[in-house]
DRENDO-370032 format. One record per residue: residue number from 1; residue in one letter; z, x, y of N, C-alpha, C in turn. Coordinates in steps of 0.05 Angstrom, whole numbers, plus 32768, in hexadecimal, padded with zeros to 4 digits. Example, Ala and Ser with C-alpha at 12.3 -4.5 7.8 and 13.67 -1.06 7.14 Angstrom:
<sites>
{resi = 1 | resn = A | nc3 = 809C | nc1 = 8108 | nc2 = 7F8E | cac3 = 809C | cac1 = 80F6 | cac2 = 7FA6 | cc3 = 809C | cc1 = 8108 | cc2 = 7FBE}
{resi = 2 | resn = S | nc3 = 808E | nc1 = 8101 | nc2 = 7FD3 | cac3 = 808F | cac1 = 8111 | cac2 = 7FEB | cc3 = 809D | cc1 = 8102 | cc2 = 8001}
</sites>
This chain:
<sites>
{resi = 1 | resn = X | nc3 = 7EBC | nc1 = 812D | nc2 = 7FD4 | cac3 = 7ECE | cac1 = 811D | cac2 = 7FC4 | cc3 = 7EE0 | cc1 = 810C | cc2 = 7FD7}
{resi = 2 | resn = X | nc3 = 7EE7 | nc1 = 80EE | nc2 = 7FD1 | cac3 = 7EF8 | cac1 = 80E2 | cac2 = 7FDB | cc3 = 7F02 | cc1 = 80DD | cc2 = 7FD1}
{resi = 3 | resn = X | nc3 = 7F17 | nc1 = 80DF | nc2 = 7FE1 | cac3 = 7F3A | cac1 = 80E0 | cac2 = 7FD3 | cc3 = 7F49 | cc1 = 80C0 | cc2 = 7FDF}
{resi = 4 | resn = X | nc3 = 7F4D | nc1 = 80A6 | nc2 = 7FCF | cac3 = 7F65 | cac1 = 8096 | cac2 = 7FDF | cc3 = 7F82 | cc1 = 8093 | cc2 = 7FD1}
{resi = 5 | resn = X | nc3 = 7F94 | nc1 = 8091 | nc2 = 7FDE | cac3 = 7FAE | cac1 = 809C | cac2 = 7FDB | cc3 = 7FB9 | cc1 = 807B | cc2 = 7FD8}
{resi = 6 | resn = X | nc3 = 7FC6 | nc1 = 807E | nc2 = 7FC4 | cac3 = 7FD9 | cac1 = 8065 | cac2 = 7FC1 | cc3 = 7FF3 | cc1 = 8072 | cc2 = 7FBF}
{resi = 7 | resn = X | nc3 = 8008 | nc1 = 8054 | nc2 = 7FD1 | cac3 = 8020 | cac1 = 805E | cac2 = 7FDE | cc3 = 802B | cc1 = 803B | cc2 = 7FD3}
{resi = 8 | resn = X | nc3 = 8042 | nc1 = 804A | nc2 = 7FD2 | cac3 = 8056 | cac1 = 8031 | cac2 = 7FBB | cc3 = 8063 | cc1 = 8035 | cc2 = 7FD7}
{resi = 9 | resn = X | nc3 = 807A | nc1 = 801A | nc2 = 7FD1 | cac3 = 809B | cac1 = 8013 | cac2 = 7FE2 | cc3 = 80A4 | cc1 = 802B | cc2 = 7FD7}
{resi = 10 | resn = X | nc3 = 80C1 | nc1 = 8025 | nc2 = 7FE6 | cac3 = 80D4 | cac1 = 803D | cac2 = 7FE3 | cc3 = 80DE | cc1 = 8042 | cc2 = 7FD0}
{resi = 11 | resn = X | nc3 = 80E3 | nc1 = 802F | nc2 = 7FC1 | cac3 = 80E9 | cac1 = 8029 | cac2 = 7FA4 | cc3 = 80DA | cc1 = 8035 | cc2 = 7F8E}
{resi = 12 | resn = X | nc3 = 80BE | nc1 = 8035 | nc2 = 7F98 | cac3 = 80A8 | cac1 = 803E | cac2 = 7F7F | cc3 = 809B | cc1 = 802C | cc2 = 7F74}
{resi = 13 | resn = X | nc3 = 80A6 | nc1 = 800D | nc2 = 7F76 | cac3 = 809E | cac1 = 8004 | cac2 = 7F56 | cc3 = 8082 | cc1 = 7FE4 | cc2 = 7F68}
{resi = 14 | resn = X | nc3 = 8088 | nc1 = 7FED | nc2 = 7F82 | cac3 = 806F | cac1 = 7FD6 | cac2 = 7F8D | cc3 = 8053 | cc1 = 7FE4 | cc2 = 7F9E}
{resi = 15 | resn = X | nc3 = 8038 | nc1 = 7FE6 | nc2 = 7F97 | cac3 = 8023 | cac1 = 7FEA | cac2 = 7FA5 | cc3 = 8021 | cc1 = 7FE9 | cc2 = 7FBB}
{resi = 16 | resn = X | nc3 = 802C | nc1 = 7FF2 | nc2 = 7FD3 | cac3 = 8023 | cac1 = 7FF0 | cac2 = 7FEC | cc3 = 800F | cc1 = 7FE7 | cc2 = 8003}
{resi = 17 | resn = X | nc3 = 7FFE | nc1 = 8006 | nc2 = 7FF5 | cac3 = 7FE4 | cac1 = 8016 | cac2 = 800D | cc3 = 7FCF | cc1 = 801A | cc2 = 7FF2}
{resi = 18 | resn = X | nc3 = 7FBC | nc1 = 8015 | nc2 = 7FF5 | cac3 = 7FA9 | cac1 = 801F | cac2 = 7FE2 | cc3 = 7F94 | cc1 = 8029 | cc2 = 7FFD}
{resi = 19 | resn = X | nc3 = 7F96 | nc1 = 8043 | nc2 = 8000 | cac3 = 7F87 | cac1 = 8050 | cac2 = 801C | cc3 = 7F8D | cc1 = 8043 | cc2 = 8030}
{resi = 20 | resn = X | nc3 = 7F7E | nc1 = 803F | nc2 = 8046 | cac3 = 7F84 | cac1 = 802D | cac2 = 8061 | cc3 = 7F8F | cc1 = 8017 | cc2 = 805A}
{resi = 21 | resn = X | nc3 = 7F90 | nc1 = 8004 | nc2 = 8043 | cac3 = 7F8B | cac1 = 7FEA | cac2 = 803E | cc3 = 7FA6 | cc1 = 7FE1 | cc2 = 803E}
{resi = 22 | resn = X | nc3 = 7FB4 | nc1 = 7FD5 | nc2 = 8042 | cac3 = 7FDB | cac1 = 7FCA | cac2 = 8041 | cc3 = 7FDA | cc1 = 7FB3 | cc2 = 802F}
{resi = 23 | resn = X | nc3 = 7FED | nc1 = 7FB4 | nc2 = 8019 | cac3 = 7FEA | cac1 = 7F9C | cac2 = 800C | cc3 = 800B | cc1 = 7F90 | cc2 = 801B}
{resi = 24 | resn = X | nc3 = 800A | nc1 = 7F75 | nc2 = 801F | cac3 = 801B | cac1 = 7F68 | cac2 = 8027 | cc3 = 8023 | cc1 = 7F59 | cc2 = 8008}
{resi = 25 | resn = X | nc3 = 8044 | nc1 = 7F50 | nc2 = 8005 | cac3 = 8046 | cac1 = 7F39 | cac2 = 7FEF | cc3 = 8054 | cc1 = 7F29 | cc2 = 8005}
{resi = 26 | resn = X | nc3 = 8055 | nc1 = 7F0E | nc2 = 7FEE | cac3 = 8061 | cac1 = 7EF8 | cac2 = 7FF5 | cc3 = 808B | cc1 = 7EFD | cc2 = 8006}
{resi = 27 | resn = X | nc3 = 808E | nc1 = 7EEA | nc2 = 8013 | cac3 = 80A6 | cac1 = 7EEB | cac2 = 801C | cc3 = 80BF | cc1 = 7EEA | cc2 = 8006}
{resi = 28 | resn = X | nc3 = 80BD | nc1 = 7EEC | nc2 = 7FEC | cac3 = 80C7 | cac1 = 7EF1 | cac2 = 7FCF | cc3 = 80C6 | cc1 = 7F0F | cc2 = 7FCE}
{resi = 29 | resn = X | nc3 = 80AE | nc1 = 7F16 | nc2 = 7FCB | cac3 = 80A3 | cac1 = 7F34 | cac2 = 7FD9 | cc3 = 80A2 | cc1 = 7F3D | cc2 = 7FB2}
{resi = 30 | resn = X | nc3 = 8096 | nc1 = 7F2A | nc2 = 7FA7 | cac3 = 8095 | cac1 = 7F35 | cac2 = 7F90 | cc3 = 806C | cc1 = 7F26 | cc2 = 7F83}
{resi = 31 | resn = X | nc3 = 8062 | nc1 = 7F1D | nc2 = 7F99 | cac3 = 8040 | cac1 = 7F11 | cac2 = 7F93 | cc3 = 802E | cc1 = 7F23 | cc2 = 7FA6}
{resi = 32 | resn = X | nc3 = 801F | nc1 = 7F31 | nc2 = 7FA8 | cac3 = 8018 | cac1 = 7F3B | cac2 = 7FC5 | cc3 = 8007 | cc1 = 7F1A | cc2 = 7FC8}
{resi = 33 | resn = X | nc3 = 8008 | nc1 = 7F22 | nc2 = 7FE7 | cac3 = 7FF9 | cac1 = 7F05 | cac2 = 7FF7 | cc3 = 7FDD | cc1 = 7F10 | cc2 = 800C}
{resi = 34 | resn = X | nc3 = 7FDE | nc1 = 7F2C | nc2 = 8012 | cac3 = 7FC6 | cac1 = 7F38 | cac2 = 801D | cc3 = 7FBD | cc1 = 7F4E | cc2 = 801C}
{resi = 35 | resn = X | nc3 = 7FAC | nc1 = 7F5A | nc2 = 8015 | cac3 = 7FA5 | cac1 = 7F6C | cac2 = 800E | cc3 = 7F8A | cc1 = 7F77 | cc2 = 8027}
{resi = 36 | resn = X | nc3 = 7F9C | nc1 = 7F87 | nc2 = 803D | cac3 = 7F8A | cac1 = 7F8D | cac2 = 8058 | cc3 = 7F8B | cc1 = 7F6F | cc2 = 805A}
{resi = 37 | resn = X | nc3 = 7F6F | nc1 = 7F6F | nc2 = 806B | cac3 = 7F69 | cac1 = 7F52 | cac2 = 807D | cc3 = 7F61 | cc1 = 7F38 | cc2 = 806B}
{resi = 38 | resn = X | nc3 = 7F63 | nc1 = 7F3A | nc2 = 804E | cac3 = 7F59 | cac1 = 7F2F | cac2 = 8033 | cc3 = 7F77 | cc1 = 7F14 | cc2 = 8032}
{resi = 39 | resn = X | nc3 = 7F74 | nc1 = 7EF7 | nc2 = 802D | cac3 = 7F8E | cac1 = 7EF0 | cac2 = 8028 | cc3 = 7F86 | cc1 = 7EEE | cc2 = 8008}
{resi = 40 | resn = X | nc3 = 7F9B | nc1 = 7EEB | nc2 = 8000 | cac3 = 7FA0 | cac1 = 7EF0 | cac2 = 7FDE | cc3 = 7FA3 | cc1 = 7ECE | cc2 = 7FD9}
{resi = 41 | resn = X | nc3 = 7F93 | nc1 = 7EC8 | nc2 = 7FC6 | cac3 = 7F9C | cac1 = 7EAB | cac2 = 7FC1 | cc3 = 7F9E | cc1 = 7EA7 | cc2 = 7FA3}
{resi = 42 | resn = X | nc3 = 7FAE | nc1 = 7E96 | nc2 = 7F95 | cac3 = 7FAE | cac1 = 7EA2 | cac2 = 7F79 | cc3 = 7FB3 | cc1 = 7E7A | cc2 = 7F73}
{resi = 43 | resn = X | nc3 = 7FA7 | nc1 = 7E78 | nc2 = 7F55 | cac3 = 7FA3 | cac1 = 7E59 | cac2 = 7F47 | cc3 = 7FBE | cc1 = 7E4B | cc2 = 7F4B}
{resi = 44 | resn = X | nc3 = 7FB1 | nc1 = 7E31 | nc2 = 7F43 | cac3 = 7FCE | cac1 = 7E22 | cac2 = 7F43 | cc3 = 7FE6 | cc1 = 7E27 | cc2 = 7F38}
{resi = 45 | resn = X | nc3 = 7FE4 | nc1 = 7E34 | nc2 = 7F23 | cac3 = 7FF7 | cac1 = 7E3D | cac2 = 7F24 | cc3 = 800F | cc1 = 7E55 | cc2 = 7F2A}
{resi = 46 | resn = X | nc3 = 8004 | nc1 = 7E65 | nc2 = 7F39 | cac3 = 8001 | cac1 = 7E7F | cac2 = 7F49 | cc3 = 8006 | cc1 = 7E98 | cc2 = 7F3D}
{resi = 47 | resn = X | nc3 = 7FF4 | nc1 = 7E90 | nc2 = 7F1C | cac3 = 7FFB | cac1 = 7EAF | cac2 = 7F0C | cc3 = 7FE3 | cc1 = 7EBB | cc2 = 7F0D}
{resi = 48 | resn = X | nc3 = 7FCC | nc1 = 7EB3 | nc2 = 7F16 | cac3 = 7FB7 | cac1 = 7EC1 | cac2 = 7F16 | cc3 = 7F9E | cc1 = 7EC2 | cc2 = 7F32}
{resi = 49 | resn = X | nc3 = 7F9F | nc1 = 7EDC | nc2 = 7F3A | cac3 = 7F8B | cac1 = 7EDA | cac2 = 7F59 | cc3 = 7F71 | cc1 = 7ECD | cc2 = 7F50}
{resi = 50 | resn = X | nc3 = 7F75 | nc1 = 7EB8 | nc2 = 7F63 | cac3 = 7F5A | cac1 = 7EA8 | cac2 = 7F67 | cc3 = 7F43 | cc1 = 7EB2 | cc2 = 7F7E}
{resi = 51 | resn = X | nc3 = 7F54 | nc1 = 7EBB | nc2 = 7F92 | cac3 = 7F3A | cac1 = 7EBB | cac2 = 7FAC | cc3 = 7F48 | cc1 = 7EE2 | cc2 = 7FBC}
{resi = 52 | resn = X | nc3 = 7F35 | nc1 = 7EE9 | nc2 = 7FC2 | cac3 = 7F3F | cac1 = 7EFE | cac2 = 7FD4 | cc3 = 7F2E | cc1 = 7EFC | cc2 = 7FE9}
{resi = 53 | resn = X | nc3 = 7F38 | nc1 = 7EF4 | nc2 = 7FFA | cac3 = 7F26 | cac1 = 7EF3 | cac2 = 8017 | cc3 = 7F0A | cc1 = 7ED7 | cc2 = 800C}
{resi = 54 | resn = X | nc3 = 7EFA | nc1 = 7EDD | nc2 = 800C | cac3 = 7EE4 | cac1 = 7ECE | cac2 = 8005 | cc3 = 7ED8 | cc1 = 7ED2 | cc2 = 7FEF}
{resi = 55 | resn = X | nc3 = 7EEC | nc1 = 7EE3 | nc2 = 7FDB | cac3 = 7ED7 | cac1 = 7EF1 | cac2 = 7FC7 | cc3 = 7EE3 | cc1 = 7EE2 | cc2 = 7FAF}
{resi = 56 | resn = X | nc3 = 7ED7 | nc1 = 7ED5 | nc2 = 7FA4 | cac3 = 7EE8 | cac1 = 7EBB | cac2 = 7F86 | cc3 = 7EE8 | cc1 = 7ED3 | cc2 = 7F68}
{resi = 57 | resn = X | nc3 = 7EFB | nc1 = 7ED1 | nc2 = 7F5C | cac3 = 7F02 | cac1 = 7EE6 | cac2 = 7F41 | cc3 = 7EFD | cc1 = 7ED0 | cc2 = 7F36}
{resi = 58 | resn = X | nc3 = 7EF4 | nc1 = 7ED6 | nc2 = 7F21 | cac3 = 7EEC | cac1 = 7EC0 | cac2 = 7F0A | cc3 = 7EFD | cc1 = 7ED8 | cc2 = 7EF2}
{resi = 59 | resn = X | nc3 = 7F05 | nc1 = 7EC8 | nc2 = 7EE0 | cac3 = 7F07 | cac1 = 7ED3 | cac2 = 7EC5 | cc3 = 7EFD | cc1 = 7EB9 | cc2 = 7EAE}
{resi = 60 | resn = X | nc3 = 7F00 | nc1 = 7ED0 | nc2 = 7E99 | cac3 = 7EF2 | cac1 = 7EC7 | cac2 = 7E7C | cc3 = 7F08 | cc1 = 7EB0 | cc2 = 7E73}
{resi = 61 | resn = X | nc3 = 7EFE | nc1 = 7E99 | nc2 = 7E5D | cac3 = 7F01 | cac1 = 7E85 | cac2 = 7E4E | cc3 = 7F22 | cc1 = 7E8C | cc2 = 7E56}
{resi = 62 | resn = X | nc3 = 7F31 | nc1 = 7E9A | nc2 = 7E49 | cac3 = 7F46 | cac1 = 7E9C | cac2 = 7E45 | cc3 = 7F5A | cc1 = 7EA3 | cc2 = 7E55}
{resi = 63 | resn = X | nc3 = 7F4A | nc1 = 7EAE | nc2 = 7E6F | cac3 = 7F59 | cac1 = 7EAB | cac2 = 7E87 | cc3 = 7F65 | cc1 = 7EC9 | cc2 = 7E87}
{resi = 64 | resn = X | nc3 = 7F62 | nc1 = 7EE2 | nc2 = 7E76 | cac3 = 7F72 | cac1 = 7EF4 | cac2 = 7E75 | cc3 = 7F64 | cc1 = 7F12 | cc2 = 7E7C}
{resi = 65 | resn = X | nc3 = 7F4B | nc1 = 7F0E | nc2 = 7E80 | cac3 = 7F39 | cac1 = 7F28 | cac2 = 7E8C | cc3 = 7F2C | cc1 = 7F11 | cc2 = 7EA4}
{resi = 66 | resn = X | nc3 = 7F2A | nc1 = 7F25 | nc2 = 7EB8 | cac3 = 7F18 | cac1 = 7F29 | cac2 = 7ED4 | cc3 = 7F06 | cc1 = 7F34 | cc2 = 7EC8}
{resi = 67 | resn = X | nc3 = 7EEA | nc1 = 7F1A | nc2 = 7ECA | cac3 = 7EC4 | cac1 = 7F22 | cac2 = 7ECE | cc3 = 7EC7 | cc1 = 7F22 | cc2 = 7EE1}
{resi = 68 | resn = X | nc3 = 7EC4 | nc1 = 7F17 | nc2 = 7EF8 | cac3 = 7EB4 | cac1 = 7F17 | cac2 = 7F14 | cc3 = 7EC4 | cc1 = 7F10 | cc2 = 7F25}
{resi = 69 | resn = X | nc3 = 7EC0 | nc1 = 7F26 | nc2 = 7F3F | cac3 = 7ECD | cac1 = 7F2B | cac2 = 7F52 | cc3 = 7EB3 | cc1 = 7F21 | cc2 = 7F6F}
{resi = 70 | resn = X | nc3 = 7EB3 | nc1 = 7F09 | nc2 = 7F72 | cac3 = 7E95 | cac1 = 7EFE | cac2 = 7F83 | cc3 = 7E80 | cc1 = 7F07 | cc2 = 7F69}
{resi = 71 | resn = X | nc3 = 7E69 | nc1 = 7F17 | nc2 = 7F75 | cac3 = 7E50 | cac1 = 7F14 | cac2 = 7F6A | cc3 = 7E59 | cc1 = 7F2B | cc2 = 7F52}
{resi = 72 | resn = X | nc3 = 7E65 | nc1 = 7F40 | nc2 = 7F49 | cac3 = 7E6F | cac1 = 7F59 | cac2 = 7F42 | cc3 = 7E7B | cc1 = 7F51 | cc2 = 7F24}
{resi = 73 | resn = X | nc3 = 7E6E | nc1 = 7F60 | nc2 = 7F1A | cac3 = 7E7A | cac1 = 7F5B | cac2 = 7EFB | cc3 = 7E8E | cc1 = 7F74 | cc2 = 7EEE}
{resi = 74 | resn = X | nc3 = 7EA0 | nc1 = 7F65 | nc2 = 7EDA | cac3 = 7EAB | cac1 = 7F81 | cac2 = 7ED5 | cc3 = 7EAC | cc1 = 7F7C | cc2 = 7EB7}
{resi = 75 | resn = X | nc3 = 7EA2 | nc1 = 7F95 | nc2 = 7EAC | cac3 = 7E98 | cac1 = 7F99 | cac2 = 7E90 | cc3 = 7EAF | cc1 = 7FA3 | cc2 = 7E88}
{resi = 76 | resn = X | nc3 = 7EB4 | nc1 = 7FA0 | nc2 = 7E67 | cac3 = 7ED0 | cac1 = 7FAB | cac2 = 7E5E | cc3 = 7EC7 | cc1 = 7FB8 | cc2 = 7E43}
{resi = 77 | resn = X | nc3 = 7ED6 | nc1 = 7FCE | nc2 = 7E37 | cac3 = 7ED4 | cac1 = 7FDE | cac2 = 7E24 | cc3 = 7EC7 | cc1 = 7FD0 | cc2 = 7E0F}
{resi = 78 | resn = X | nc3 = 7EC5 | nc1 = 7FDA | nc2 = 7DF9 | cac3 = 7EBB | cac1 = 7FC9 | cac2 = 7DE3 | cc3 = 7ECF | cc1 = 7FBE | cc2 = 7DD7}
{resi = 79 | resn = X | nc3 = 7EEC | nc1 = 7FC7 | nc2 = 7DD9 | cac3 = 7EFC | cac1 = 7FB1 | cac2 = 7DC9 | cc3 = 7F07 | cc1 = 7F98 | cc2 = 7DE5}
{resi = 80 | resn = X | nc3 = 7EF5 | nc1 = 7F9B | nc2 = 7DFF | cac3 = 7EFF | cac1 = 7F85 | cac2 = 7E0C | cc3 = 7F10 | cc1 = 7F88 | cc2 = 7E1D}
{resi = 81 | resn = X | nc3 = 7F28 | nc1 = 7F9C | nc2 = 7E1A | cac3 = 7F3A | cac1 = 7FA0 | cac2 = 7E24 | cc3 = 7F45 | cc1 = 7FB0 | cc2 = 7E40}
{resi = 82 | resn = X | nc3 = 7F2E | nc1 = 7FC3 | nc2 = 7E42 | cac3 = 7F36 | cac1 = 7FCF | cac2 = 7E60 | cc3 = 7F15 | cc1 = 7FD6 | cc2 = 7E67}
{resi = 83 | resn = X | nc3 = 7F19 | nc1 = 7FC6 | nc2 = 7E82 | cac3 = 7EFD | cac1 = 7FD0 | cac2 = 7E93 | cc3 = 7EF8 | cc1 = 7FEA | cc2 = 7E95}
{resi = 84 | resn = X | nc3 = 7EDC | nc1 = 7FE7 | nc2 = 7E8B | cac3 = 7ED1 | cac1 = 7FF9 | cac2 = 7E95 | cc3 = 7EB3 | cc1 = 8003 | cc2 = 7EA5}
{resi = 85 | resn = X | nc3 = 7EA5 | nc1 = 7FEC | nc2 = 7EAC | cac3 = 7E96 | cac1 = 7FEB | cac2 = 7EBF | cc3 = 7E96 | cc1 = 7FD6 | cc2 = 7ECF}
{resi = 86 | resn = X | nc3 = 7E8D | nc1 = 7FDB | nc2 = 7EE8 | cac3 = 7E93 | cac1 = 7FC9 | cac2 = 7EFE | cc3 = 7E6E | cc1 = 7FD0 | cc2 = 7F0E}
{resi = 87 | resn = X | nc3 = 7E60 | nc1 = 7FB5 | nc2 = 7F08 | cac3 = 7E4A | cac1 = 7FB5 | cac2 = 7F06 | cc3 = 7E43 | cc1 = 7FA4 | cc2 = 7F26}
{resi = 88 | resn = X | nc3 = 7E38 | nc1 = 7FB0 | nc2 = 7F38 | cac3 = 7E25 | cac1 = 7FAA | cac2 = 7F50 | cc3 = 7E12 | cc1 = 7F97 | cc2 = 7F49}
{resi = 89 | resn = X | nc3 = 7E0D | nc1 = 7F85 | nc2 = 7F50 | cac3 = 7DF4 | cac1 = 7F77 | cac2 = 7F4F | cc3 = 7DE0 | cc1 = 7F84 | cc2 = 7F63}
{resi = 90 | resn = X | nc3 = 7DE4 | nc1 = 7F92 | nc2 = 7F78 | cac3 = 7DCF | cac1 = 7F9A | cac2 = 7F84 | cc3 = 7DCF | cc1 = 7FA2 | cc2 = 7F9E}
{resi = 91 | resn = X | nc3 = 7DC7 | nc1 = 7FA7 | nc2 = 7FAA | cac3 = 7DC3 | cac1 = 7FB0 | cac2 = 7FC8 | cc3 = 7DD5 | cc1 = 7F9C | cc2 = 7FDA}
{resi = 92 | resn = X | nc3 = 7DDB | nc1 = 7F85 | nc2 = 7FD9 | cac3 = 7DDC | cac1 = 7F70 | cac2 = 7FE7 | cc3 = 7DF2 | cc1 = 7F60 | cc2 = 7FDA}
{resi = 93 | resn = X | nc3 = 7E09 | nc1 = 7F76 | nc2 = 7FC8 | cac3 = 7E21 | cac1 = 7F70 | cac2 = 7FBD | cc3 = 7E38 | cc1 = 7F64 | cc2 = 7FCD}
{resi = 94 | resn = X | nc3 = 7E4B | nc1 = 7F4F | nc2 = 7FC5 | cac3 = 7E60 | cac1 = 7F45 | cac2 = 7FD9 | cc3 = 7E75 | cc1 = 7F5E | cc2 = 7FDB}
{resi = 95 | resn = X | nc3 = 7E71 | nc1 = 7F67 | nc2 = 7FC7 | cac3 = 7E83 | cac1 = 7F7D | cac2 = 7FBC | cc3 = 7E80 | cc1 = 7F97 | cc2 = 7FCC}
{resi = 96 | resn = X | nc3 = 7E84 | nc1 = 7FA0 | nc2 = 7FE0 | cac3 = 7E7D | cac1 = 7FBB | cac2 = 7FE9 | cc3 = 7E8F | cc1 = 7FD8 | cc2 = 7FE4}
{resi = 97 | resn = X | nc3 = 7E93 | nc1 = 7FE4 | nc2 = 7FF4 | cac3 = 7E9E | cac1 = 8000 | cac2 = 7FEB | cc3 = 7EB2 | cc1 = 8001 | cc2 = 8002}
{resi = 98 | resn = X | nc3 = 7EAC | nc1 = 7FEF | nc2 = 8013 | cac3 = 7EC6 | cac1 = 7FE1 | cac2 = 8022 | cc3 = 7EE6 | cc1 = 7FD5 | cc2 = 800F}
{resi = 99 | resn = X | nc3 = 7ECC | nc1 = 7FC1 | nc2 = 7FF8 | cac3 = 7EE8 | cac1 = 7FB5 | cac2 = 7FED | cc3 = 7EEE | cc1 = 7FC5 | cc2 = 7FD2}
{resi = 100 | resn = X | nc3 = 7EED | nc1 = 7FE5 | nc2 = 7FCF | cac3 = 7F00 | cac1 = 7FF1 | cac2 = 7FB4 | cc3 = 7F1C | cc1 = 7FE5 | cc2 = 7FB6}
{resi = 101 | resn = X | nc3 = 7F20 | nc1 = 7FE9 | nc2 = 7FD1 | cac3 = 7F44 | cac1 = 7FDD | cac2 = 7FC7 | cc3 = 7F4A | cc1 = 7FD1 | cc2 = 7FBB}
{resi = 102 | resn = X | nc3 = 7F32 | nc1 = 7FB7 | nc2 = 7FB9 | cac3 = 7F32 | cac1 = 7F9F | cac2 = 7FB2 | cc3 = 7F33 | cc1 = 7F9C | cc2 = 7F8A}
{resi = 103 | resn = X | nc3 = 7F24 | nc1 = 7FAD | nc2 = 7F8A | cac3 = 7F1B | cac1 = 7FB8 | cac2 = 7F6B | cc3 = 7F35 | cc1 = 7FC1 | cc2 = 7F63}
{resi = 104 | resn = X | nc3 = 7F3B | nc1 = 7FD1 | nc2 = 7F71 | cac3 = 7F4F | cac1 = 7FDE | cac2 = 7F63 | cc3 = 7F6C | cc1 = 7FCA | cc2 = 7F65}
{resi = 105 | resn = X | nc3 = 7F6C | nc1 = 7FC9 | nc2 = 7F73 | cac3 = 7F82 | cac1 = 7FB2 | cac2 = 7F7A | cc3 = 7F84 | cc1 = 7F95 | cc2 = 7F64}
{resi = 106 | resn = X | nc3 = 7F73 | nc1 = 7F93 | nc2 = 7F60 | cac3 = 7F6C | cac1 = 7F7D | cac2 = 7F3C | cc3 = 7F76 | cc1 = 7F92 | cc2 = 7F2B}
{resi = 107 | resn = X | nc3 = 7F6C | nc1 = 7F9E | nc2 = 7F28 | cac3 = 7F66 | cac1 = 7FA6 | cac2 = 7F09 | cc3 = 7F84 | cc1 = 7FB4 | cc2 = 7F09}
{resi = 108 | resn = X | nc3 = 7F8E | nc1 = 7FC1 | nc2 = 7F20 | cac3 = 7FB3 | cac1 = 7FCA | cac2 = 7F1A | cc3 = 7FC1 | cc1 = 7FB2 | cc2 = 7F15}
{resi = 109 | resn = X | nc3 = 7FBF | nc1 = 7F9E | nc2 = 7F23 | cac3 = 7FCD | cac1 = 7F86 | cac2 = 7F28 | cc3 = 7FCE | cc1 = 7F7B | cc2 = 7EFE}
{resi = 110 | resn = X | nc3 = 7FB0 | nc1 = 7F80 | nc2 = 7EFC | cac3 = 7FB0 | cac1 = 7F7A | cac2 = 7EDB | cc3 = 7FBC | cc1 = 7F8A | cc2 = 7ECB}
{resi = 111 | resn = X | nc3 = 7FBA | nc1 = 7F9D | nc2 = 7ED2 | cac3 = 7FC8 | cac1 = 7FB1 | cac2 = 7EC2 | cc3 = 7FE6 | cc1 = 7FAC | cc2 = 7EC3}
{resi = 112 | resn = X | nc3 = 7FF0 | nc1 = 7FAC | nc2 = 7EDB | cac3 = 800F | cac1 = 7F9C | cac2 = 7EDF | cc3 = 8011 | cc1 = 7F8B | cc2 = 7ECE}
{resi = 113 | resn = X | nc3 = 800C | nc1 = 7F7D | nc2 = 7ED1 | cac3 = 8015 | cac1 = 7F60 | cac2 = 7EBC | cc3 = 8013 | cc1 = 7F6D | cc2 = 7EA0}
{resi = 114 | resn = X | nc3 = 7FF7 | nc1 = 7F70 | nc2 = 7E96 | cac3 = 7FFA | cac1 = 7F7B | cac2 = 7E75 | cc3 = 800E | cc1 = 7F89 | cc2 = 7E71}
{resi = 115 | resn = X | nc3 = 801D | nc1 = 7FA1 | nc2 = 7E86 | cac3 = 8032 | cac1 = 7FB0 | cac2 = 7E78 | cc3 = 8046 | cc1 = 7F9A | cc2 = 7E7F}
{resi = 116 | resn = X | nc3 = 8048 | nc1 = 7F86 | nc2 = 7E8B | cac3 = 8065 | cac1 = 7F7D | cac2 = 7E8C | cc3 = 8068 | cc1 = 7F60 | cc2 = 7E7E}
{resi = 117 | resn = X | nc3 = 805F | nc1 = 7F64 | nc2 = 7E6A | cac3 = 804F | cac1 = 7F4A | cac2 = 7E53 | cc3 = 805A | cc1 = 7F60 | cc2 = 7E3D}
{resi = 118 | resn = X | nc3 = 8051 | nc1 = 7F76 | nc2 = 7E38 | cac3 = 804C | cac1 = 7F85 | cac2 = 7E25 | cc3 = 8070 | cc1 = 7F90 | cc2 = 7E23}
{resi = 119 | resn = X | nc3 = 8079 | nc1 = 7F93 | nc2 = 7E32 | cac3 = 8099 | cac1 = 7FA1 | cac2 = 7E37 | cc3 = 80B3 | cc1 = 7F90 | cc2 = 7E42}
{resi = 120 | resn = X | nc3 = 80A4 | nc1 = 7F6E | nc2 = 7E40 | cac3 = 80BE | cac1 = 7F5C | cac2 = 7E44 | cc3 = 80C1 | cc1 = 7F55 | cc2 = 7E61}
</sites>
């Protein structure tokens, strides 16, 4: 079994470490800007990650779920709402087991926002 340990600031309330990996934020210190050796780049208007390192997030029509993380799809429940498969294309995926941080690091980041949409 592998175990990776996520470690908040001192405070509690910002993502740090997701295992070896350091998330850095912006000099605001409220956007992260790198995630390990990955720079974070997010749309024009800077509410939504566009690029992580070389790897392009695409989301659906409406701009409010993450499909694809590079070649990597991510399937969502049947009412749409929370992923639940994160589909390989294959042997020769951009996506490796290098970048979970990366995975995980979306899909909290989404999760952040929906509760802070949802609670004002």
């Amino acid at each position: 079994m592998t175990r990776i340990e996520l470690r908040y600031d001192w405070m509690g309330n910002r993502l740090r470490w997701i295992g070896d990996t350091e998330i850095e934020y912006d000099w605001l210190g409220n956007r992260p800007s790198w995630l390990g050796n990955m720079e974070l780049r997010y749309d024009h208007l800077g509410s939504r990650l566009k690029w992580a390192g070389d790897l392009e997030l695409h989301y659906d029509r409406l701009g409010s779920r993450l499909r694809w993380i590079g070649d990597t799809e991510i399937e969502y429940d049947w009412l749409g709402n929370r992923p639940k498969y994160i589909v390989l294309p294959g042997e020769q995926s951009q996506l490796t087991l290098d970048n979970l941080p990366l995975v995980f690091f979306v899909l909290y980041e989404m999760t952040e926002e929906e509760d802070t949409k949802d609670h004002g």
